[in-house]
Backbone as a printed PyTorch tensor [residue, N CA C, xyz], in Angstrom:
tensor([[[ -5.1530,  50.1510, 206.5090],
         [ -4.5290,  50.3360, 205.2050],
         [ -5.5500,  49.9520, 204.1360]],

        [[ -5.4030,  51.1610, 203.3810],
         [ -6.7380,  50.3520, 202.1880],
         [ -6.2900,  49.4190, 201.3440]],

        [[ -7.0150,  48.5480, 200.4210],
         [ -6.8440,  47.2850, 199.9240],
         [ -5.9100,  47.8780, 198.3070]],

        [[ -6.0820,  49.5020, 197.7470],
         [ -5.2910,  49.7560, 196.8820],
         [ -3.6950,  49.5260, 197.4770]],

        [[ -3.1500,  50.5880, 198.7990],
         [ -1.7800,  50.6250, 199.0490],
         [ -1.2990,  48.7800, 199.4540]],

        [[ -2.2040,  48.0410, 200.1420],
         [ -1.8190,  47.1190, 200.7760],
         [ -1.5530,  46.3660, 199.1530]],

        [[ -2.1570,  46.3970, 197.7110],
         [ -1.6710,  45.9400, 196.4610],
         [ -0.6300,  46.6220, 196.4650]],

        [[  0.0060,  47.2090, 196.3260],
         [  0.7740,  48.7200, 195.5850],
         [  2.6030,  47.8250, 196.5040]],

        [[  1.8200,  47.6910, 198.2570],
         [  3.0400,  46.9050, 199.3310],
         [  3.2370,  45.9760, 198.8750]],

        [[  2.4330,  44.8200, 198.4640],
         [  3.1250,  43.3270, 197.9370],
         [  3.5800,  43.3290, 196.6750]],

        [[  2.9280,  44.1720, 195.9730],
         [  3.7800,  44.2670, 194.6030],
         [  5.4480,  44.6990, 194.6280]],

        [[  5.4520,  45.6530, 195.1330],
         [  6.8040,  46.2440, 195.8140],
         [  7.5220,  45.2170, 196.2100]],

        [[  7.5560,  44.6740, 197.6190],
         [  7.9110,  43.7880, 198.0030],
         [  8.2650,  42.3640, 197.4290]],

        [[  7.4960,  41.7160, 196.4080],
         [  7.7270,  40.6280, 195.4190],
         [  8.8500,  41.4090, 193.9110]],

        [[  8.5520,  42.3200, 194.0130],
         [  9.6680,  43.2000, 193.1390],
         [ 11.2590,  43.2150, 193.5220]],

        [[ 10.7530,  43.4000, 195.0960],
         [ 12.4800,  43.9870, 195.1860],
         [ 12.9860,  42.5480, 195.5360]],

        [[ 12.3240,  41.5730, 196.3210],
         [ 12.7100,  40.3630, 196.5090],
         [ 13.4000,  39.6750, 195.0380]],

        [[ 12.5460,  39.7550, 194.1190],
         [ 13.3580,  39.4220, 192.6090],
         [ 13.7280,  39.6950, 192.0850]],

        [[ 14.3350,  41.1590, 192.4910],
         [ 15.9330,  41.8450, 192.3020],
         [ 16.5060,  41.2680, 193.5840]],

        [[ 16.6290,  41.0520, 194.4440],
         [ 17.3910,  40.3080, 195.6260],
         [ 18.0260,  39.0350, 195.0970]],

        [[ 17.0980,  38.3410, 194.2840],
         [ 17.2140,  37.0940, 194.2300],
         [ 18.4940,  37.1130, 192.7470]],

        [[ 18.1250,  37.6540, 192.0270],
         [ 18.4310,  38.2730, 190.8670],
         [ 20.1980,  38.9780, 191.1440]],

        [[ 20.1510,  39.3850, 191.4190],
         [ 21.9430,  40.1360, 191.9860],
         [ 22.6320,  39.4010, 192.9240]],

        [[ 22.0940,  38.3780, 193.8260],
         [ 22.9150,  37.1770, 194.5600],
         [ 23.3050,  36.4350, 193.8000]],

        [[ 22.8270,  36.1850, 192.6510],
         [ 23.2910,  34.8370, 191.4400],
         [ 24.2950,  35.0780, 190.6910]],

        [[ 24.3540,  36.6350, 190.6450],
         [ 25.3170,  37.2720, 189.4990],
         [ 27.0390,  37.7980, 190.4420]],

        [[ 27.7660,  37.3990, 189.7760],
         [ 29.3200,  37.4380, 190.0420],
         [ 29.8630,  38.1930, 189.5390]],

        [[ 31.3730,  38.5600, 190.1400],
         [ 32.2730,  39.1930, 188.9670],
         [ 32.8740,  38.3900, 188.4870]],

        [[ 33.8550,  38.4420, 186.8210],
         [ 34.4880,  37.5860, 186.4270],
         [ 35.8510,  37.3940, 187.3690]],

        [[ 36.5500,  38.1120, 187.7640],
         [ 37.5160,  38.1010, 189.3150],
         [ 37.0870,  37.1450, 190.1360]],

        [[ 36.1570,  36.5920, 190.6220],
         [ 35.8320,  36.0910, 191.4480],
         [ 35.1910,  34.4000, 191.5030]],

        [[ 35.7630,  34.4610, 190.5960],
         [ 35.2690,  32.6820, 189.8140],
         [ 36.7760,  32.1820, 188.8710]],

        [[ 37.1200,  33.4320, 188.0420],
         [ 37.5330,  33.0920, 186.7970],
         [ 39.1130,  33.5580, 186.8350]],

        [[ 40.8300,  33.3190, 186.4400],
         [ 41.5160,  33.9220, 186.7790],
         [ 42.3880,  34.1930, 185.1670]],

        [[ 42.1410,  35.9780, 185.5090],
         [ 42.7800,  36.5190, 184.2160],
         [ 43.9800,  36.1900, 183.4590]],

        [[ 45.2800,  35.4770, 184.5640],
         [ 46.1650,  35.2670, 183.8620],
         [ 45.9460,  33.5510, 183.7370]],

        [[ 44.6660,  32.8270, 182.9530],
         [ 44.5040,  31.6490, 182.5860],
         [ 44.0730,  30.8960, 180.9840]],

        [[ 44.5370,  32.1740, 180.2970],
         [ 43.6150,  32.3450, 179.1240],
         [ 43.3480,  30.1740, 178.3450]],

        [[ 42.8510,  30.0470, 178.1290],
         [ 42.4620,  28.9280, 177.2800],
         [ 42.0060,  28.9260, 176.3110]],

        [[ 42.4410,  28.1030, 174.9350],
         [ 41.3850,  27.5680, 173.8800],
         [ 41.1680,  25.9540, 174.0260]],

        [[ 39.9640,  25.7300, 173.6240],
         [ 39.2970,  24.4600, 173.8870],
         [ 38.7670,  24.2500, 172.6700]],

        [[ 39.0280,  23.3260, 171.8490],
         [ 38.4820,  22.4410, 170.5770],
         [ 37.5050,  21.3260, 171.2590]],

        [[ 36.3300,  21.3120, 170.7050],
         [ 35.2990,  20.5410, 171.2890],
         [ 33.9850,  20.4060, 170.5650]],

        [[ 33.3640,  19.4430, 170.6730],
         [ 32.1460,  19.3220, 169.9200],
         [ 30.9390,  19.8450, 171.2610]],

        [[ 30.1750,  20.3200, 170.6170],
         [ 29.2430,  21.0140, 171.6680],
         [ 28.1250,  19.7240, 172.3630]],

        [[ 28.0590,  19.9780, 173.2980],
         [ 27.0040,  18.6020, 173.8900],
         [ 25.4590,  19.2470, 174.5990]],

        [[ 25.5530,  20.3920, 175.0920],
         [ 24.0990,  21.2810, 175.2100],
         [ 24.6600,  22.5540, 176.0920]],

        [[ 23.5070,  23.4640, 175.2320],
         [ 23.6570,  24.8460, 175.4140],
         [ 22.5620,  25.2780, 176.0590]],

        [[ 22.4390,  25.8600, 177.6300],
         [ 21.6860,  26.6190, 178.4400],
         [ 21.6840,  28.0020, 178.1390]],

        [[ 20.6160,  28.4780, 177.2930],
         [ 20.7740,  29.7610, 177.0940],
         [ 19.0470,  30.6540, 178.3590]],

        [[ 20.3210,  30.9690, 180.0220],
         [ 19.0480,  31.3760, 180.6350],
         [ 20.1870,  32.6210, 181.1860]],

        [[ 19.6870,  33.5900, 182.3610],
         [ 20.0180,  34.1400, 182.7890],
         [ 20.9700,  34.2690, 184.0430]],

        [[ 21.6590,  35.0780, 184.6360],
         [ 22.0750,  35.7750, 183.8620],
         [ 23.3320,  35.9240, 183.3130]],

        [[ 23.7020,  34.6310, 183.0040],
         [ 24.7720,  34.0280, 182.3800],
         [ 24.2250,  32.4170, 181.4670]],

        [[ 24.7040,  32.5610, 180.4960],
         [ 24.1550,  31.3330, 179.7760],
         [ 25.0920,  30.4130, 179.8800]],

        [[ 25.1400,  29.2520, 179.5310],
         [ 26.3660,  27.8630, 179.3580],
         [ 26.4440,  27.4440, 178.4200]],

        [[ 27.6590,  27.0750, 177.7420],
         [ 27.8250,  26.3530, 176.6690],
         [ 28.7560,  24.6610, 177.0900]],

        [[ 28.0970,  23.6010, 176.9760],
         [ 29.2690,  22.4530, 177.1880],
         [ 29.6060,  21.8900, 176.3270]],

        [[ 30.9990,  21.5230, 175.7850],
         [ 31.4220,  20.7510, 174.7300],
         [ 32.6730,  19.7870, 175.5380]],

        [[ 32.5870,  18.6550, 174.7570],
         [ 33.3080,  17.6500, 175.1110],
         [ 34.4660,  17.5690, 174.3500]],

        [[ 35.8600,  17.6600, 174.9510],
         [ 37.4520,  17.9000, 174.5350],
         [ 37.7200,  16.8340, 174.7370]],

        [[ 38.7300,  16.4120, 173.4420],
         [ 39.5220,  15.0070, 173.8150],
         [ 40.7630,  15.2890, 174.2240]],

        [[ 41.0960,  14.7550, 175.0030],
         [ 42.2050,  15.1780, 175.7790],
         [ 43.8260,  14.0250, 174.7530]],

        [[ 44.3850,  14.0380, 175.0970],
         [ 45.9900,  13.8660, 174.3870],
         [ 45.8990,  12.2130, 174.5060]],

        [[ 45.3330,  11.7640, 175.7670],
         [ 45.4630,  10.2640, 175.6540],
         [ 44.0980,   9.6350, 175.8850]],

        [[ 43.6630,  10.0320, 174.5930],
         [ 41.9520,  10.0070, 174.2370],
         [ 41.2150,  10.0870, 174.9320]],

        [[ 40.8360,  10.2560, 176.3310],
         [ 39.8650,  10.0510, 177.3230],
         [ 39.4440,  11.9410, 176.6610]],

        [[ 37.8170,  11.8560, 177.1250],
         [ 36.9630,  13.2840, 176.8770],
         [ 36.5520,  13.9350, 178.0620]],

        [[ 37.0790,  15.2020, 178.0700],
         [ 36.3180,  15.8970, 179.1370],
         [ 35.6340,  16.9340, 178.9540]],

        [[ 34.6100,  16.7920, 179.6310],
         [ 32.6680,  17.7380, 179.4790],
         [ 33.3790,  19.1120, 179.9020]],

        [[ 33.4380,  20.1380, 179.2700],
         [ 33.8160,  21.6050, 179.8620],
         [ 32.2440,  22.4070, 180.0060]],

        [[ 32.2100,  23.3270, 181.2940],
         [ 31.0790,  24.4160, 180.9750],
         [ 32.1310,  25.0810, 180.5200]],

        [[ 31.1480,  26.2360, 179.8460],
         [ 31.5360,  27.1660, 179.3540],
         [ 30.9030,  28.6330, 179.6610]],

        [[ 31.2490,  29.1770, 180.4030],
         [ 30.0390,  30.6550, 180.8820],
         [ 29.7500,  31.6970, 179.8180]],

        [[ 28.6940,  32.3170, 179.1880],
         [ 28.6040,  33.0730, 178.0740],
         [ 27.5490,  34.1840, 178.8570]],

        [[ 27.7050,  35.1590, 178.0470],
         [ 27.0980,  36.2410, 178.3020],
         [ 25.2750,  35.9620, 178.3560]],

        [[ 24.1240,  37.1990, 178.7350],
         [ 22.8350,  36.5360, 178.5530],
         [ 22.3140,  36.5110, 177.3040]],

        [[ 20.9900,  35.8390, 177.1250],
         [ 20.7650,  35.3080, 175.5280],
         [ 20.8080,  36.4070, 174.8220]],

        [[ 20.0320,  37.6690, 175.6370],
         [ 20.1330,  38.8590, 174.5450],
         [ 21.7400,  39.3840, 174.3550]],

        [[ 22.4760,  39.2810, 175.1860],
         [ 23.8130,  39.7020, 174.4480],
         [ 24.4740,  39.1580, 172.9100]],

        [[ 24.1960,  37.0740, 173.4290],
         [ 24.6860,  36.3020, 172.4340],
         [ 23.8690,  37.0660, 171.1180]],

        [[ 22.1440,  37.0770, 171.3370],
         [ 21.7300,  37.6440, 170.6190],
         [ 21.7790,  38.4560, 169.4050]],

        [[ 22.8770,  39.9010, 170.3890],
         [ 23.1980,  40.9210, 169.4320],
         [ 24.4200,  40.4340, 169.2490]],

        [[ 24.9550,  39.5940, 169.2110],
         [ 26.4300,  39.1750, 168.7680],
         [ 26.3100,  38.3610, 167.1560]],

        [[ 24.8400,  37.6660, 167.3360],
         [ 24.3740,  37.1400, 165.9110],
         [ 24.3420,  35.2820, 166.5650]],

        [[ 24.3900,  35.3230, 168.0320],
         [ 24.5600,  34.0520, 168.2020],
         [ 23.0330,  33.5050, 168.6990]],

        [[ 22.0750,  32.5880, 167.4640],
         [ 20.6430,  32.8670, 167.4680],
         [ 20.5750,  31.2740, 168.4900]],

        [[ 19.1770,  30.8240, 168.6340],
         [ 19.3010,  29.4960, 168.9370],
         [ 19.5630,  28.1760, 168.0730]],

        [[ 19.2090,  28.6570, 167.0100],
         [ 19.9950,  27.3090, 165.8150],
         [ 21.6490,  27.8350, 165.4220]],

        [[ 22.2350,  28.6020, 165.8460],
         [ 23.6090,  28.9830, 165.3250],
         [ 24.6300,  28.0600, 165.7200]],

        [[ 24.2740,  27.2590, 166.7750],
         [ 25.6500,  26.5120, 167.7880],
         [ 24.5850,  25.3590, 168.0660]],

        [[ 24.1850,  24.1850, 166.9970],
         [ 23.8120,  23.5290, 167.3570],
         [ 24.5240,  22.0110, 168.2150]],

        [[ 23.6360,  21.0820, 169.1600],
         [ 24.5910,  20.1090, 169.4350],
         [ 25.3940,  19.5370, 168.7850]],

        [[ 26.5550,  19.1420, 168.4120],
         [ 26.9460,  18.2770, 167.7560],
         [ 28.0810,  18.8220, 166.7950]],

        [[ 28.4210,  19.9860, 166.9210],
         [ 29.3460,  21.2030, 166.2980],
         [ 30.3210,  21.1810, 166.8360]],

        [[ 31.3960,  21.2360, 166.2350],
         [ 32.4820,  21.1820, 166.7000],
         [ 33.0220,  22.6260, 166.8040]],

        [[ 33.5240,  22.8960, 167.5290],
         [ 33.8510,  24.5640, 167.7390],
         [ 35.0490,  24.5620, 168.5750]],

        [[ 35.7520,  25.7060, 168.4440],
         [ 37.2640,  26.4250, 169.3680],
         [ 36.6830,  27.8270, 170.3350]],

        [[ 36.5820,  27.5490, 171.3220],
         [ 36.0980,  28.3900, 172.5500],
         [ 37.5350,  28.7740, 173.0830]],

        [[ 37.7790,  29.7340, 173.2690],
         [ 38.5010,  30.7280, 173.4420],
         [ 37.7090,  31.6610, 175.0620]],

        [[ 38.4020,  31.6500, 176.1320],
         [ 38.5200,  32.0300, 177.5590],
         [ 39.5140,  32.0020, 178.4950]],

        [[ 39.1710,  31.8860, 179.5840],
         [ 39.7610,  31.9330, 180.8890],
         [ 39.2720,  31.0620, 181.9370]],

        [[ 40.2260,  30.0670, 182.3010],
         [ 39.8310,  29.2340, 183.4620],
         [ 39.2060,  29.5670, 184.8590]],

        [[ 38.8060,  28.7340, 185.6810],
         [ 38.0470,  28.6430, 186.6700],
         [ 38.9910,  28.7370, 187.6690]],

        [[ 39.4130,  29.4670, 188.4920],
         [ 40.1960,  29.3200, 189.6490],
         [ 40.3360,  28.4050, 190.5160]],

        [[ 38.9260,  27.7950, 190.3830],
         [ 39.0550,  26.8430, 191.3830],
         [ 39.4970,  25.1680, 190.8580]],

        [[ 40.1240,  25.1780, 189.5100],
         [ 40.4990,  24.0740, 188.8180],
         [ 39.4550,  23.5970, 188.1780]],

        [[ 38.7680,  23.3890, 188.1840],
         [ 37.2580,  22.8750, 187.7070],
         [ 37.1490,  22.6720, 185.8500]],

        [[ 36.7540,  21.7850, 185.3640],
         [ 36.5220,  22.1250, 183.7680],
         [ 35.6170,  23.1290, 183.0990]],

        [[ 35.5010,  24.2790, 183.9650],
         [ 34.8730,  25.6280, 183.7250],
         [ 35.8490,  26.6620, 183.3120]],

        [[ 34.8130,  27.6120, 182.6620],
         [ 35.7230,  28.9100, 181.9460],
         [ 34.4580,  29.5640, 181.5760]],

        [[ 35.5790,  30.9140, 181.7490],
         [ 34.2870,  31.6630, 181.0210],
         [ 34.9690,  32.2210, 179.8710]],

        [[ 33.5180,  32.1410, 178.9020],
         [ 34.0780,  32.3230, 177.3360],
         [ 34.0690,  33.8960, 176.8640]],

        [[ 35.2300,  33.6960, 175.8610],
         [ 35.5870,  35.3190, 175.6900],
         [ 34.5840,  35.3390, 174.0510]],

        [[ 35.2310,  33.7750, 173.3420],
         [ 34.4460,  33.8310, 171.8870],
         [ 34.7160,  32.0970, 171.4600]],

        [[ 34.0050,  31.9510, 170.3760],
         [ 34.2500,  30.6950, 169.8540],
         [ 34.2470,  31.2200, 168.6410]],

        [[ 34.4410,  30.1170, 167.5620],
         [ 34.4030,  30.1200, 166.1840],
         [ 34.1230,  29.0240, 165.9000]],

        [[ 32.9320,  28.8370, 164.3780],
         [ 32.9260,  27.6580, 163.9440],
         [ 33.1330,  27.0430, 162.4620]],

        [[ 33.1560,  25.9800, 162.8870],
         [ 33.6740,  25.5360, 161.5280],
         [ 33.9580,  25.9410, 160.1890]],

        [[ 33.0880,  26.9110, 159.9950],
         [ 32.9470,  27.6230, 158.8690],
         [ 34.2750,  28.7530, 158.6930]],

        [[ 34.7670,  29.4690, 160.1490],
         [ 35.5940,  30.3630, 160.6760],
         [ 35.0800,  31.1770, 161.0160]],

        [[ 33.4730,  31.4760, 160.9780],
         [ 32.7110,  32.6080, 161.6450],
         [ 33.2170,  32.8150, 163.6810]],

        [[ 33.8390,  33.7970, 163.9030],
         [ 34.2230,  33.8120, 165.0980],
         [ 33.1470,  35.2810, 165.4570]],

        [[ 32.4610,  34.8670, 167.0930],
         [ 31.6390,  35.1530, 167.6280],
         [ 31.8730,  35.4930, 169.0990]],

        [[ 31.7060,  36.5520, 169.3400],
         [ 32.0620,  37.0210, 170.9970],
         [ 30.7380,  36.2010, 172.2220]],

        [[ 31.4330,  35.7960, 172.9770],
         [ 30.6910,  35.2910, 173.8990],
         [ 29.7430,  35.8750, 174.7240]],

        [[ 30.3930,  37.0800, 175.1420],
         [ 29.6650,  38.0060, 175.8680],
         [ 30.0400,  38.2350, 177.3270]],

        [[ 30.7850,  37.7340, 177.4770],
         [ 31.2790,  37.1960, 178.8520],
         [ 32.3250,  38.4420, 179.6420]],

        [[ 31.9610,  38.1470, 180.6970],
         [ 32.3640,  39.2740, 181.8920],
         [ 34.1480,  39.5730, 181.9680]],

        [[ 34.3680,  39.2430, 180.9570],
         [ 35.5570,  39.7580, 180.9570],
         [ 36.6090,  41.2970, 180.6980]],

        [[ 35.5450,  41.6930, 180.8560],
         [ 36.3040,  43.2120, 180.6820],
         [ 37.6140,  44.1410, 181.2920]],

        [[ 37.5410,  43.6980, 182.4700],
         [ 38.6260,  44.4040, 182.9320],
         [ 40.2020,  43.4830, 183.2930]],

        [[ 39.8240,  42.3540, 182.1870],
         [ 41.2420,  41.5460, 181.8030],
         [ 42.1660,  42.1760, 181.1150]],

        [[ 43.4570,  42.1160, 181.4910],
         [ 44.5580,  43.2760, 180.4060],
         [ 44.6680,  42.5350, 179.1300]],

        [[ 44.6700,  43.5310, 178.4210],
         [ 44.7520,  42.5900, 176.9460],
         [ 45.8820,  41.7710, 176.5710]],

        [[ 47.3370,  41.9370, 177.5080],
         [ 48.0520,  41.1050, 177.2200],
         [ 48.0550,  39.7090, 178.0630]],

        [[ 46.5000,  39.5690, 178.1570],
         [ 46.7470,  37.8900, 179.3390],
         [ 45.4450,  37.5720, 178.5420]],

        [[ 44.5950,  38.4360, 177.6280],
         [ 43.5140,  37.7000, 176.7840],
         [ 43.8850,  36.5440, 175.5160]],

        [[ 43.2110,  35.7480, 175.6200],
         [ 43.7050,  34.4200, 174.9360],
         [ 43.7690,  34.7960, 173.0460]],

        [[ 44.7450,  34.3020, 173.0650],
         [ 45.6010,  34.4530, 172.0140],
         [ 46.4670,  35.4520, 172.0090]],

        [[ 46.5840,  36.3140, 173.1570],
         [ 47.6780,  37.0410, 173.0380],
         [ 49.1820,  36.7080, 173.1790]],

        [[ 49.9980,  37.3010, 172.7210],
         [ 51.4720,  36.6120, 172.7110],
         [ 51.5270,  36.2360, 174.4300]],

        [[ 52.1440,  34.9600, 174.1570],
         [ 52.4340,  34.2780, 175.6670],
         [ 51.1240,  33.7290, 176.5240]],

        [[ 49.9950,  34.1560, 175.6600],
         [ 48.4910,  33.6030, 176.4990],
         [ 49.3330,  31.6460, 176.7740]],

        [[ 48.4880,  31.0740, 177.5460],
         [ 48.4400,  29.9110, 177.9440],
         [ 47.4150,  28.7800, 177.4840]],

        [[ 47.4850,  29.1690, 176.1920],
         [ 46.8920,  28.0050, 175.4600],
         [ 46.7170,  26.8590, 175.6050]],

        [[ 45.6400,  26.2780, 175.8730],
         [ 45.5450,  24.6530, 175.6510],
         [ 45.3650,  23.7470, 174.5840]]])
């Protein structure tokens, strides 16, 4: 094999491996998240992972008999938040914000986010894999399950 194709094979090969690696990480929202769970969460933000191919948002909720609990939050990738207008100084730590989603099936203080809004009332889509949720179980819809 000459030393061009035998480049041309490992390139290939390190390619498709990091699409391999790349599509094992990625989920459906069905399969983590359950449509009829809609949530809003009031919370001050505590740090934002903006990587692929799902980003995180965590903010800390006070719960009714003051104790706080750390929520993730699953958001779409940076370039989605991106074109949504959500930059890296937009949601800084320490912001208090209303995240708007759907719980984690497996009970967990996870969700994946549909949108937040902040303080100001600027409300912002998350980006998040929620698409083929019926619109009458998306949060804020009449009878959603608000927290």
């Amino acid at each position: 094999m000459t030393r061009a194709k035998m480049s041309v094979l490992v390139v290939s090969i390190v390619a498709l491996s990091a699409f391999t690696v790349s599509v094992s990480a990625h989920h459906s929202f069905a399969s983590e998240f359950d449509a009829t769970k809609p949530i809003s969460l009031k919370g001050s933000i505590t740090k934002i992972e903006r990587i692929n191919p799902h980003g995180w948002i965590y903010i800390d909720v006070k719960q009714q008999d003051g104790t706080v609990k750390n929520w993730a939050i699953e958001t779409g990738a940076p370039t989605a938040l991106a074109r949504q207008g959500i930059r890296k100084d937009s949601i800084p730590v320490g912001l208090e914000v209303l995240v708007k989603g759907y719980r984690a099936k497996d009970g967990s203080n996870t969700a994946n986010g549909s949108s937040i809004t902040l303080p100001d009332g600027k409300d912002f889509s998350l980006g998040s894999s929620f698409g083929t949720v019926p619109a009458n179980s998306r949060p804020g819809a009449e009878g959603g399950g608000d927290r």
